[in-house]
C-alpha positions as YAML, in Angstrom:
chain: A
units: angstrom
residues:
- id: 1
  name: UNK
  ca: [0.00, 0.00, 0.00]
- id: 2
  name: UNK
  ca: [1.42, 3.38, -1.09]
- id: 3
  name: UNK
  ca: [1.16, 7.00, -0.33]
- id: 4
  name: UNK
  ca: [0.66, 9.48, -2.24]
- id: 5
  name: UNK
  ca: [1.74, 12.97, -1.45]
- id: 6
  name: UNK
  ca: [1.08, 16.24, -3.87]
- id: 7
  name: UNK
  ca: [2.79, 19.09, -3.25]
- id: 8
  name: UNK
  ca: [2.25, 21.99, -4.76]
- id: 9
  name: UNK
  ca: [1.79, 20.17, -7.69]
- id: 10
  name: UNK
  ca: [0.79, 22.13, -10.82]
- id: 11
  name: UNK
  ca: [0.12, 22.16, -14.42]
- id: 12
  name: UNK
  ca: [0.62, 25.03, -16.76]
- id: 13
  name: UNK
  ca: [0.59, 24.60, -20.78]
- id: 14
  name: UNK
  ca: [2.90, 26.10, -22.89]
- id: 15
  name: UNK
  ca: [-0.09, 28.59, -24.10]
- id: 16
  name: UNK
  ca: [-0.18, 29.65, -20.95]
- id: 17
  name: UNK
  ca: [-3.49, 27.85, -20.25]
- id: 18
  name: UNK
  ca: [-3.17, 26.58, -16.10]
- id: 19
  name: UNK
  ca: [-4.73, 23.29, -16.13]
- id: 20
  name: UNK
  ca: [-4.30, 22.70, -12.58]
- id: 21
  name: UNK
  ca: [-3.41, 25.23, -9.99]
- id: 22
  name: UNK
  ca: [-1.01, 24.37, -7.51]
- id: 23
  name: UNK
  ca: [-2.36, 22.64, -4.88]
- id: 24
  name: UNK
  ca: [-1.21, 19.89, -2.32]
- id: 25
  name: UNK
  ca: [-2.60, 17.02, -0.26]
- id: 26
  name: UNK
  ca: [-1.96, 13.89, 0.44]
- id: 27
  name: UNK
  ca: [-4.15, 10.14, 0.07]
- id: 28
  name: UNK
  ca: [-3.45, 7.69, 2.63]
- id: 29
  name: UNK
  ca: [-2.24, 4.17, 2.06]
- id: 30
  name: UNK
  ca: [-5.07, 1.74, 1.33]
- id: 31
  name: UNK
  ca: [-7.54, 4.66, 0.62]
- id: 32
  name: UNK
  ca: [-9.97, 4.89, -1.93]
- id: 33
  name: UNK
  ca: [-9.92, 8.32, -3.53]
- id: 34
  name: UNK
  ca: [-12.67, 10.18, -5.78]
- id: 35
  name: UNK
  ca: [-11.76, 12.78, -8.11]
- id: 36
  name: UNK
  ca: [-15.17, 14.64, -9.52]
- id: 37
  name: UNK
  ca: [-15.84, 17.47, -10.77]
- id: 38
  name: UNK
  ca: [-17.48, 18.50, -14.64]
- id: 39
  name: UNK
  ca: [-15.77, 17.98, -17.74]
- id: 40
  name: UNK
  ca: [-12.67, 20.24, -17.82]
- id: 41
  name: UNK
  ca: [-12.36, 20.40, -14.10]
- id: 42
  name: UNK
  ca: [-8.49, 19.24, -14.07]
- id: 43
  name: UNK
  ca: [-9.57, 15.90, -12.75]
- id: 44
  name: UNK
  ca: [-8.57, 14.06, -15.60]
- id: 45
  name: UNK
  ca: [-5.30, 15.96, -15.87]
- id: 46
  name: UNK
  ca: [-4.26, 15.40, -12.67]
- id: 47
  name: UNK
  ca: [-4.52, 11.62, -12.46]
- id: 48
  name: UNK
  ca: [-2.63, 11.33, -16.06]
- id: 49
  name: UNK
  ca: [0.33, 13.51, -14.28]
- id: 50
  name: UNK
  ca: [-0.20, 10.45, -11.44]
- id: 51
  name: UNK
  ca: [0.39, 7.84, -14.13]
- id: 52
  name: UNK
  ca: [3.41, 9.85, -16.06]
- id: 53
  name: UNK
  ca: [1.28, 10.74, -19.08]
- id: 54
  name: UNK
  ca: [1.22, 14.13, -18.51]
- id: 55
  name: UNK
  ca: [4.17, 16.36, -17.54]
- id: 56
  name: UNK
  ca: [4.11, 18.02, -13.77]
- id: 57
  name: UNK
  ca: [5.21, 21.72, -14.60]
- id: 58
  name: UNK
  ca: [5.59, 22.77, -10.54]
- id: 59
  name: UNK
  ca: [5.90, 20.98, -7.44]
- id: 60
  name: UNK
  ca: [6.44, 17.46, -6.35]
- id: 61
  name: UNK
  ca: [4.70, 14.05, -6.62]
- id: 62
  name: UNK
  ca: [5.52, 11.30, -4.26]
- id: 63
  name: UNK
  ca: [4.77, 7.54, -4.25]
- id: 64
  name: UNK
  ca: [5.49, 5.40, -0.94]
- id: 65
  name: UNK
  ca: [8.09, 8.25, -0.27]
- id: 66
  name: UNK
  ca: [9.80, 8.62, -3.69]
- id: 67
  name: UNK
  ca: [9.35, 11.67, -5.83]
- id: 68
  name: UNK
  ca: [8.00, 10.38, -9.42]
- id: 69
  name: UNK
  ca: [8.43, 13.67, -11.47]
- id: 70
  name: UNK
  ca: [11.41, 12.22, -13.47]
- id: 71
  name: UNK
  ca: [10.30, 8.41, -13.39]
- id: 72
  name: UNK
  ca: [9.02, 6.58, -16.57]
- id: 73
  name: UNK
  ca: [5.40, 5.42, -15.82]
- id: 74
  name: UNK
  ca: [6.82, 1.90, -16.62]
- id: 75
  name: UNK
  ca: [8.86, 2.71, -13.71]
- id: 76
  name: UNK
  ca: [6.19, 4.18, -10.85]
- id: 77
  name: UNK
  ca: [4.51, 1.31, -9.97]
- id: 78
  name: UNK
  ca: [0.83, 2.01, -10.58]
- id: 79
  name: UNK
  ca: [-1.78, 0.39, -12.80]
- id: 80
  name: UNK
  ca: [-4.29, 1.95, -14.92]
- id: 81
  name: UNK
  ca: [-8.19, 1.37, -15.94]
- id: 82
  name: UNK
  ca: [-9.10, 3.16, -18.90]
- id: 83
  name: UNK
  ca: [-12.64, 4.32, -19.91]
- id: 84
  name: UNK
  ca: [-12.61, 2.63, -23.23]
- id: 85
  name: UNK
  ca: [-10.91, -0.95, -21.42]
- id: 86
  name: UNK
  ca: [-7.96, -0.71, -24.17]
- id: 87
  name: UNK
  ca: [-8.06, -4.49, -24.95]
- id: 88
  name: UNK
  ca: [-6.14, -6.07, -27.49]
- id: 89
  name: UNK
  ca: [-8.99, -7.43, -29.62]
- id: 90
  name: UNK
  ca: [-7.02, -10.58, -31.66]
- id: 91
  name: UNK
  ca: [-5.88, -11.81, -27.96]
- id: 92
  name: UNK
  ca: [-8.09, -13.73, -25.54]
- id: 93
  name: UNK
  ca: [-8.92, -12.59, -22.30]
- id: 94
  name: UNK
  ca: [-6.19, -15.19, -20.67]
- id: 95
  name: UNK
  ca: [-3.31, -13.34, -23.06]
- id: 96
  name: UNK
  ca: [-5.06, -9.73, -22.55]
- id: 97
  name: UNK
  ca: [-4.89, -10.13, -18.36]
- id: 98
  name: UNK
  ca: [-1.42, -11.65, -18.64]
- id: 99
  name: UNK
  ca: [0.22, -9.72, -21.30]
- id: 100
  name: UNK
  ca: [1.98, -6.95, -18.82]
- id: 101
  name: UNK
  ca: [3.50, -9.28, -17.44]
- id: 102
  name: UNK
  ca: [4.59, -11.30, -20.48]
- id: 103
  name: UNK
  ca: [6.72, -7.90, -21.57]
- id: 104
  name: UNK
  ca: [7.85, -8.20, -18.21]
- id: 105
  name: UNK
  ca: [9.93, -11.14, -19.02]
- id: 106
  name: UNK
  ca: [7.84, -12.94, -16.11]
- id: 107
  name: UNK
  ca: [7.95, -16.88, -16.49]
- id: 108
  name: UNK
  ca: [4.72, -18.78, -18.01]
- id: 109
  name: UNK
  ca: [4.25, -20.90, -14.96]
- id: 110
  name: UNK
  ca: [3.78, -17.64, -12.63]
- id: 111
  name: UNK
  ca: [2.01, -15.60, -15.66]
- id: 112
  name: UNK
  ca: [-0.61, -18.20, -16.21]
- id: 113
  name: UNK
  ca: [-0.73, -18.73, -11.92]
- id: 114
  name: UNK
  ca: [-1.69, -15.01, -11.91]
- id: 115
  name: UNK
  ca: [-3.90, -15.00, -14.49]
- id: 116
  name: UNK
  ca: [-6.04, -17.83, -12.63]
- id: 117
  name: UNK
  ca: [-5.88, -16.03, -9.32]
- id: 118
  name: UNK
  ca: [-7.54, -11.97, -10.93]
- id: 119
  name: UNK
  ca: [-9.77, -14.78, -13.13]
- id: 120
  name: UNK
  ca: [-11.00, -16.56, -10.18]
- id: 121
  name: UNK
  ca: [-11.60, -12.94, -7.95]
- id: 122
  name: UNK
  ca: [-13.28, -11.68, -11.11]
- id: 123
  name: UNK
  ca: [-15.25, -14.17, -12.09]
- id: 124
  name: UNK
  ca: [-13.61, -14.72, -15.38]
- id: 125
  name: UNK
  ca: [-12.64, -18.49, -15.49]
- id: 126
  name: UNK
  ca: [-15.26, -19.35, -17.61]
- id: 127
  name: UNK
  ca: [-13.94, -16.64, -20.05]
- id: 128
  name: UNK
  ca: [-10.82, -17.18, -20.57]
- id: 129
  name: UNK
  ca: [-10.47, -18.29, -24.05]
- id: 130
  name: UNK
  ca: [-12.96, -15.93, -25.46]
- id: 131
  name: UNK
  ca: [-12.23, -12.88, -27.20]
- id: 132
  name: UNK
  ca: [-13.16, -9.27, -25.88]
- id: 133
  name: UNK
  ca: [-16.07, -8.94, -28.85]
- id: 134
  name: UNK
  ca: [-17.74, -11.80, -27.37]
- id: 135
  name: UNK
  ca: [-17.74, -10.45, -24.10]
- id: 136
  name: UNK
  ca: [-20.27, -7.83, -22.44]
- id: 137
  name: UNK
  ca: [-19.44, -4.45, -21.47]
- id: 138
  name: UNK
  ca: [-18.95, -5.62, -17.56]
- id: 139
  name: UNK
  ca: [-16.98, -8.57, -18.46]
- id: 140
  name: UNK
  ca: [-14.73, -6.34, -20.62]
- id: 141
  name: UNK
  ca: [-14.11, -3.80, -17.90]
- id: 142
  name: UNK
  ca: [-13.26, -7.26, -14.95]
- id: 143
  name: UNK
  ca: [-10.34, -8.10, -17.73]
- id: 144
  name: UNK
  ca: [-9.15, -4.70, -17.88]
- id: 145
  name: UNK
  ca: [-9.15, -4.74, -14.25]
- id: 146
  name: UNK
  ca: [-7.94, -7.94, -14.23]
- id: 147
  name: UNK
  ca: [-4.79, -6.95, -16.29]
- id: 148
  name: UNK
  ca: [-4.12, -4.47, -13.38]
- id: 149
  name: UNK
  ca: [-4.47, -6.84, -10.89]
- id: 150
  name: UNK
  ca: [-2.03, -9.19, -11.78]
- id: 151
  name: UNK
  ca: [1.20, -6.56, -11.98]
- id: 152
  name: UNK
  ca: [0.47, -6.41, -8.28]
- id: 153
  name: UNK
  ca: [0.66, -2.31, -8.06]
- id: 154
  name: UNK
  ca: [1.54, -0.36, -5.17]
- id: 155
  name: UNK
  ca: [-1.67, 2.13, -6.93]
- id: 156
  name: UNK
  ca: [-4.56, 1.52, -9.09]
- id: 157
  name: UNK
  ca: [-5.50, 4.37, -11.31]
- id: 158
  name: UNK
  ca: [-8.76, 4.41, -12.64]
- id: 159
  name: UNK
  ca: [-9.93, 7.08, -15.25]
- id: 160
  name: UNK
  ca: [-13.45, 7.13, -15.85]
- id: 161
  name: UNK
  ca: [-13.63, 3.07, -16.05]
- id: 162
  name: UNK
  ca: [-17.88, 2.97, -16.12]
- id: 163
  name: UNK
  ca: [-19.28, 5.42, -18.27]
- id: 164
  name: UNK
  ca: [-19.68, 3.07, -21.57]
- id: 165
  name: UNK
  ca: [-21.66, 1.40, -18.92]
- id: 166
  name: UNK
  ca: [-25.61, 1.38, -18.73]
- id: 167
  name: UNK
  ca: [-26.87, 2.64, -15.93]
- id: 168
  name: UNK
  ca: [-27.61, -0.88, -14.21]
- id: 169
  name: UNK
  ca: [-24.41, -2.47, -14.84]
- id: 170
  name: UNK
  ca: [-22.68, 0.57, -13.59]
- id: 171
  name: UNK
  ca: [-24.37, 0.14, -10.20]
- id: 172
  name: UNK
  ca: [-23.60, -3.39, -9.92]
- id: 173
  name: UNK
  ca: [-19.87, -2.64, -10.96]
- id: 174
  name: UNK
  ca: [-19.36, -0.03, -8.76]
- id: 175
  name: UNK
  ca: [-19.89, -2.10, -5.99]
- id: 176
  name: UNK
  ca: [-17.53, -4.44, -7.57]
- id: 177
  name: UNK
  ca: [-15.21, -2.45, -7.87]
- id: 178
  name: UNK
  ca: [-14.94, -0.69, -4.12]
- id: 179
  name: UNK
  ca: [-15.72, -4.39, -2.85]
- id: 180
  name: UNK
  ca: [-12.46, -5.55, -4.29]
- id: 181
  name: UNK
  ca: [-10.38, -2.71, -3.55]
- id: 182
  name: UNK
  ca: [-11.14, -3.55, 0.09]
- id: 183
  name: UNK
  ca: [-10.26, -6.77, -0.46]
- id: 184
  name: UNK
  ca: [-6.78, -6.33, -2.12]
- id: 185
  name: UNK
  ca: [-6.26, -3.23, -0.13]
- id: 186
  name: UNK
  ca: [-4.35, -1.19, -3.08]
- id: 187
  name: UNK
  ca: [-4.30, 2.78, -2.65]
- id: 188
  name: UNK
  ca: [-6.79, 3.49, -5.80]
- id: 189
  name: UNK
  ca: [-7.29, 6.79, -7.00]
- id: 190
  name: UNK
  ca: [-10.51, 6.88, -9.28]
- id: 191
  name: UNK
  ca: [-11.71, 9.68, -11.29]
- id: 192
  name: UNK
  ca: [-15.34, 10.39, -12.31]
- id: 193
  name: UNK
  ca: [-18.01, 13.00, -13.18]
- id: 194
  name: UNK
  ca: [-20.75, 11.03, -11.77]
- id: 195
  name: UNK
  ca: [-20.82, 12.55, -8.15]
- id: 196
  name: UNK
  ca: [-23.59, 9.70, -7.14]
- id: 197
  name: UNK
  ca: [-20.07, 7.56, -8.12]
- id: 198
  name: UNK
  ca: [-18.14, 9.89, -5.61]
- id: 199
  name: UNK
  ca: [-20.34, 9.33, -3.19]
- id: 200
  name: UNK
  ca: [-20.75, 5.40, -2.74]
- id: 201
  name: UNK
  ca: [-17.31, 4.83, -3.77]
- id: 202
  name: UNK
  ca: [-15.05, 6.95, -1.92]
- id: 203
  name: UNK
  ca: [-13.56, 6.88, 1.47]
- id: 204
  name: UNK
  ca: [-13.05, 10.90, 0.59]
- id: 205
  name: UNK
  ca: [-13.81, 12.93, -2.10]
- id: 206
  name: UNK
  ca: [-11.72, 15.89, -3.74]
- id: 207
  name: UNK
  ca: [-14.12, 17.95, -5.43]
- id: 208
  name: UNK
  ca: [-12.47, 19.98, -8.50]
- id: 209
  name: UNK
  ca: [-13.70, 23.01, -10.39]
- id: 210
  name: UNK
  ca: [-12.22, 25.03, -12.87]
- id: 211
  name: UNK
  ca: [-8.44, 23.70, -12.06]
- id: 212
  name: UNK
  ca: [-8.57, 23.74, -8.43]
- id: 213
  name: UNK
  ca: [-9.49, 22.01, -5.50]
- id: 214
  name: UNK
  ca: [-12.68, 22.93, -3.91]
- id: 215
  name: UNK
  ca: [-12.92, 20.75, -0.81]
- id: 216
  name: UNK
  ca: [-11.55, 17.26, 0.14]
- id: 217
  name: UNK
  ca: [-13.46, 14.99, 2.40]
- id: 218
  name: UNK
  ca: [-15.93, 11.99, 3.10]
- id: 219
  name: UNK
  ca: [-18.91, 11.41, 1.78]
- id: 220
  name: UNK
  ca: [-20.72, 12.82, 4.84]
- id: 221
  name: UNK
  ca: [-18.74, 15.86, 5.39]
- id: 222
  name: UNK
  ca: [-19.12, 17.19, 1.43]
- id: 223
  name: UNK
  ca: [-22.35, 15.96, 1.09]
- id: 224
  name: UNK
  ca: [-23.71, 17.81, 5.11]
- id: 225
  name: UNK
  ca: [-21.07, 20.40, 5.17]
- id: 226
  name: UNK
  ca: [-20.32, 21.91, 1.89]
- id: 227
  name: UNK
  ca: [-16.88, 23.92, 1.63]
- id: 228
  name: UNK
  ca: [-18.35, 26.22, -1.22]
- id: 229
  name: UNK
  ca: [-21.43, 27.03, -2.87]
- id: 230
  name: UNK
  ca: [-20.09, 24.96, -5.94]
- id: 231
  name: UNK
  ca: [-19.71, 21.97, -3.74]
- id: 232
  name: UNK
  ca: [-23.55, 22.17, -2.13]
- id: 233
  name: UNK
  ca: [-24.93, 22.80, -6.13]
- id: 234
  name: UNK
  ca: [-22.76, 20.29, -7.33]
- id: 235
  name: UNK
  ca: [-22.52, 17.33, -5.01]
- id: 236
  name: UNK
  ca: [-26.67, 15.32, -3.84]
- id: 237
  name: UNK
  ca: [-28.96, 14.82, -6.48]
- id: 238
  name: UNK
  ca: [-31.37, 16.53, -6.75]
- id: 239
  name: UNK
  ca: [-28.48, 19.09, -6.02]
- id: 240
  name: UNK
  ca: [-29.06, 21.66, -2.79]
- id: 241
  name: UNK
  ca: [-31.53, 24.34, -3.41]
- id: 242
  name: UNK
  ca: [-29.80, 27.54, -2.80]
- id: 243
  name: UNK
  ca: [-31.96, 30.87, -1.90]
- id: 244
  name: UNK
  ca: [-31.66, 34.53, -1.48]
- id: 245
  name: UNK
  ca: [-31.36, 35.33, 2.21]
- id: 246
  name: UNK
  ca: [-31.77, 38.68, 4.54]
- id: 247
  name: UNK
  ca: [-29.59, 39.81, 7.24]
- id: 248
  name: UNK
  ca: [-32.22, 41.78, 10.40]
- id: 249
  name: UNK
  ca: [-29.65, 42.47, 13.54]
- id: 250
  name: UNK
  ca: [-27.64, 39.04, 13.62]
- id: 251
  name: UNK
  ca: [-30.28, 37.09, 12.79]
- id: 252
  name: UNK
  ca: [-31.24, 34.73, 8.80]
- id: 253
  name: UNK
  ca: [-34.55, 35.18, 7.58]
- id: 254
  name: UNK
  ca: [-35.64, 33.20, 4.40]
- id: 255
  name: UNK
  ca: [-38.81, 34.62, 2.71]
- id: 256
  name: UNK
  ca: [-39.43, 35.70, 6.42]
- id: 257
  name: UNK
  ca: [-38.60, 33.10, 8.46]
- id: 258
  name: UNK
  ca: [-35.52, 32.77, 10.50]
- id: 259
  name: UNK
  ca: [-33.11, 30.08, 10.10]
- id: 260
  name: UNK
  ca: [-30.15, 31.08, 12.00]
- id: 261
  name: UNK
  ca: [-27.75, 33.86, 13.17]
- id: 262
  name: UNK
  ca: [-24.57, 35.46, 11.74]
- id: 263
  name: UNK
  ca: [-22.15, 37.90, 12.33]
- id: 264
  name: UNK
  ca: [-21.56, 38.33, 8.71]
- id: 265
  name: UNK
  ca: [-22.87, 41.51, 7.60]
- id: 266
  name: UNK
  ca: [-22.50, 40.85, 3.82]
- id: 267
  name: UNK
  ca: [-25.27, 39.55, 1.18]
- id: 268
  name: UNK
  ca: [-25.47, 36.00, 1.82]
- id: 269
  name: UNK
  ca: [-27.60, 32.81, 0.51]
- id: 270
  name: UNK
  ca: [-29.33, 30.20, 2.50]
- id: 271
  name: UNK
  ca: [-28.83, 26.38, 1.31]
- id: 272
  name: UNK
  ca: [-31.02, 23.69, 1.86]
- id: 273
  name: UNK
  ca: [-30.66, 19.88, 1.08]
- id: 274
  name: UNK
  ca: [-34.41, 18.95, -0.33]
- id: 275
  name: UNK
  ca: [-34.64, 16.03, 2.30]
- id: 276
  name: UNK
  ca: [-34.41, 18.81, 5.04]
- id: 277
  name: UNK
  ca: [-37.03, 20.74, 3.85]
- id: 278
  name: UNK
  ca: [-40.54, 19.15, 6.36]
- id: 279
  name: UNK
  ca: [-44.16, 19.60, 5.13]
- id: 280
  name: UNK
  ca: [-45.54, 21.18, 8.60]
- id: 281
  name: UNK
  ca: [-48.81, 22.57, 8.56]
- id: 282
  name: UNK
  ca: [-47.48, 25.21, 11.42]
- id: 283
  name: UNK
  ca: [-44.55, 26.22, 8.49]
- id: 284
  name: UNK
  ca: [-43.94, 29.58, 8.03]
- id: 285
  name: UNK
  ca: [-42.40, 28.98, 4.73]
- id: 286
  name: UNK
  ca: [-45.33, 28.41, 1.70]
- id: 287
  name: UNK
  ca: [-44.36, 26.52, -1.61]
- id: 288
  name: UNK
  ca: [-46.18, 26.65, -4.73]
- id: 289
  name: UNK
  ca: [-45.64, 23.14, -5.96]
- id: 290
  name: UNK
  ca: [-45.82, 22.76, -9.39]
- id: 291
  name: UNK
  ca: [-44.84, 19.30, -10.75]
- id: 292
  name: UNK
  ca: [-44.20, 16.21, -8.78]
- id: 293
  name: UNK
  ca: [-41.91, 12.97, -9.22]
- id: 294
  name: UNK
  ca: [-42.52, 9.65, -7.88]
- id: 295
  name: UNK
  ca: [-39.73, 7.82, -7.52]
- id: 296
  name: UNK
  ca: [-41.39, 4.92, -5.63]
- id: 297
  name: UNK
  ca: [-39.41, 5.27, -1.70]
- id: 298
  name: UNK
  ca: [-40.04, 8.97, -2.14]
- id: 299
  name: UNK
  ca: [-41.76, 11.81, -4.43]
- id: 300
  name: UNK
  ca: [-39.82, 14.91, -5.08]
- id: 301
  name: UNK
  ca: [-41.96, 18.50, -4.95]
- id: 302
  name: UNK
  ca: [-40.69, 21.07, -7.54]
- id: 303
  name: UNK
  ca: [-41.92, 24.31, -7.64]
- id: 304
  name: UNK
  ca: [-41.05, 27.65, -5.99]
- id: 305
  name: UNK
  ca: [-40.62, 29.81, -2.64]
- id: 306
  name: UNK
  ca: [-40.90, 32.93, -3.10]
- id: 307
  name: UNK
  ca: [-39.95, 33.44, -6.66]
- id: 308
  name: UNK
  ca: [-36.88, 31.13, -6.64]
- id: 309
  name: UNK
  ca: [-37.19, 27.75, -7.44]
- id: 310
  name: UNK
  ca: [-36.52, 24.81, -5.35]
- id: 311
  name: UNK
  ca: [-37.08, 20.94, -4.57]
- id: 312
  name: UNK
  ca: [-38.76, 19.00, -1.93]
- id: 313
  name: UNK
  ca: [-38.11, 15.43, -1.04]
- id: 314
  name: UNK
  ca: [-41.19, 13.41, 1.00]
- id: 315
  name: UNK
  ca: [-41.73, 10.40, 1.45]
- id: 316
  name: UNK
  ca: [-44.16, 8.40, -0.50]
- id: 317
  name: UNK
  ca: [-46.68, 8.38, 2.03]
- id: 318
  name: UNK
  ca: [-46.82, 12.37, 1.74]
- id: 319
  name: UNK
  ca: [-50.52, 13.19, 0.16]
- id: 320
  name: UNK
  ca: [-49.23, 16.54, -0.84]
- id: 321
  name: UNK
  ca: [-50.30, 17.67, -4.39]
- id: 322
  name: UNK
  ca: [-50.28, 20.49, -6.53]
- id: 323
  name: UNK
  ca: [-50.84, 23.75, -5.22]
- id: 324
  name: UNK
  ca: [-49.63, 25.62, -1.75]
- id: 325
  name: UNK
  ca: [-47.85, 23.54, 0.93]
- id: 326
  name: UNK
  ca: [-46.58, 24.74, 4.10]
- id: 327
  name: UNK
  ca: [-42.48, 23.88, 5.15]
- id: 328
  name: UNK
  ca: [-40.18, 23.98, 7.87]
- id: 329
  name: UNK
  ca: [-36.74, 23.68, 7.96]
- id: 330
  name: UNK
  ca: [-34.86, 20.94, 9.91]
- id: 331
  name: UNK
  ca: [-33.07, 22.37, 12.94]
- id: 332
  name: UNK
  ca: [-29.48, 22.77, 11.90]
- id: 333
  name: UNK
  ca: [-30.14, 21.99, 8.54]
- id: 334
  name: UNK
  ca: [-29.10, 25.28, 6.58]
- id: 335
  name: UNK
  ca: [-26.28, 25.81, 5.20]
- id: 336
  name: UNK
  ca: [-24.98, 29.95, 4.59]
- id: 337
  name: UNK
  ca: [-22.98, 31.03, 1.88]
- id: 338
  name: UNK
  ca: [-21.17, 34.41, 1.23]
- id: 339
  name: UNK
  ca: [-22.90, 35.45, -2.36]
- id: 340
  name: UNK
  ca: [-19.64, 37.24, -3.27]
- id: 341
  name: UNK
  ca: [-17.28, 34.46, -2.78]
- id: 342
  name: UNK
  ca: [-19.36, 31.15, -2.48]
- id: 343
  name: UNK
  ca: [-17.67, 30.38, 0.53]
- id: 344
  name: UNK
  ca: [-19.80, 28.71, 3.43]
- id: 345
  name: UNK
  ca: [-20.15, 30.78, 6.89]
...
């Protein structure tokens, strides 16, 4: 098990254009580690600097204690899952899982002992003379991860590995895939722009936007206490609802009711996950619900307070329909964000 340490590690292209602003942190050995963030986040860019397919223009990268800047990527250690599996298609899936090693110069009796072993974990056996075009989009991704497996890594890398995926299989592979990085115990960093991904993958999260780092943390701690108003809009699905709020002598009113107390004395907004909004006929808060969902454990209210628009999640036993319904706010439950700089209060 490895650690990995970035320190003020950066990447600036020769245009100019800063990919990735300097930033440092470190993942623990045996950790499972999310990147997400939208498409052109840095994400991508800073697990392909990881691997040594990308050139680190400032600071240093360390693996188990040694600084990789310089090192071949044959040379760091790590294996990598790629979106798009990168199988050899005239080789069956025994040769495909054991050809790393193969170039490795590793002898047939331990090559074809390794291939049995990431077979067996991955359910494969029955596969192994078949070619990747007769395989299924699941079964293609275990032999790319099964490839991985069998260099014995000090780091997985994974970039993206489920989104040629439909959306059942890439439930039932995630789980896969987190259940047997517990079980091997590798250091895996895993990259995605699925945040429901983040969330049930990752033992923390390192949200990205726009080249930088916007908060690192568990599931729980991004997903309760949001760093930034990007995080809180970015991270829960439906995403937080985020509202206009007033300032009156220390104390948060939202369309009139108060929520809280500050000493901030700048504009703010109020956040609000939609599972902490409660239908209370006593509520001094009155939506105008416009459409709902059912989504069979619970229905999801959409419509507006005040003139902003925002999302309620009941359960399915809720006999609220279309029209005016009055809402509380779970003790505790808002969130404040400067409006200027997005930063929570």
């Amino acid at each position: 098990m490895a650690q990995v340490t970035f320190d003020t590690i950066g990447k600036t292209y020769p245009n100019g254009f800063e990919a990735l602003k300097p930033t440092s942190f470190g993942i623990e050995p045996g950790e499972f580690a999310v990147l997400v963030g939208p498409s052109g986040c840095g994400k991508s860019t800073l697990l392909r600097m990881v691997a040594g397919l990308e050139e680190i223009t400032s600071g240093e990268l360390s693996i188990a204690g040694r600084v990789v800047n310089d090192v071949d990527p044959a040379d760091r250690d790590i294996a990598m899952v790629f979106q798009n599996y990168a199988l050899y298609p005239h080789m069956t899936v025994r040769r495909n899982i054991g050809y790393g090693l193969k170039n490795r110069g590793t002898s047939k009796q331990e090559i074809a002992a390794k291939v049995d072993e990431a077979a067996s974990l991955l359910n494969l056996r029955d596969y192994l003379d078949r070619k990747p075009s007769q395989l299924s989009g699941g079964q293609r991704q275990r032999v790319a991860m099964g490839r991985a497996i069998v260099r014995d890594p000090a780091l997985f890398l994974f970039d993206e590995p489920l989104s040629n995926l439909d959306a059942k299989l890439r439930n039932q592979m995630r789980i896969e895939i987190k259940a047997l990085q517990r079980r091997l115990g590798v250091t895996s960093i895993y990259v995605t722009h699925d945040q429901v991904e983040a969330m049930t993958m990752a033992d923390r999260i390192i949200v990205m936007n726009e080249g930088r780092i916007e908060q690192i943390g568990t599931p729980s701690e991004v997903y309760h206490s949001p760093a930034t108003e990007f995080v809180a809009s970015f991270m829960g699905a439906p995403p937080m609802n985020l509202m206009p709020a007033e300032l009156d002598g220390g104390q948060v009113r939202l369309f009139g009711a108060t929520i809280g107390e500050t000493t901030h004395t700048g504009d703010v907004r109020a956040g609000v996950r939609p599972e902490d909004f409660l239908p209370d006929p006593e509520g001094t808060l009155m939506m105008n619900v416009e459409i709902i969902e059912e989504l069979g454990a619970h229905r999801l209210l959409h419509g507006t307070l005040g003139d902003t628009s925002v999302t309620v999640q009941v359960n399915n036993e809720n006999g609220a329909g279309v029209g005016p319904i009055k809402l509380s706010i779970k003790p505790g439950a808002a969130c404040l964000f400067d409006r200027k700089s997005g930063q929570r209060l």
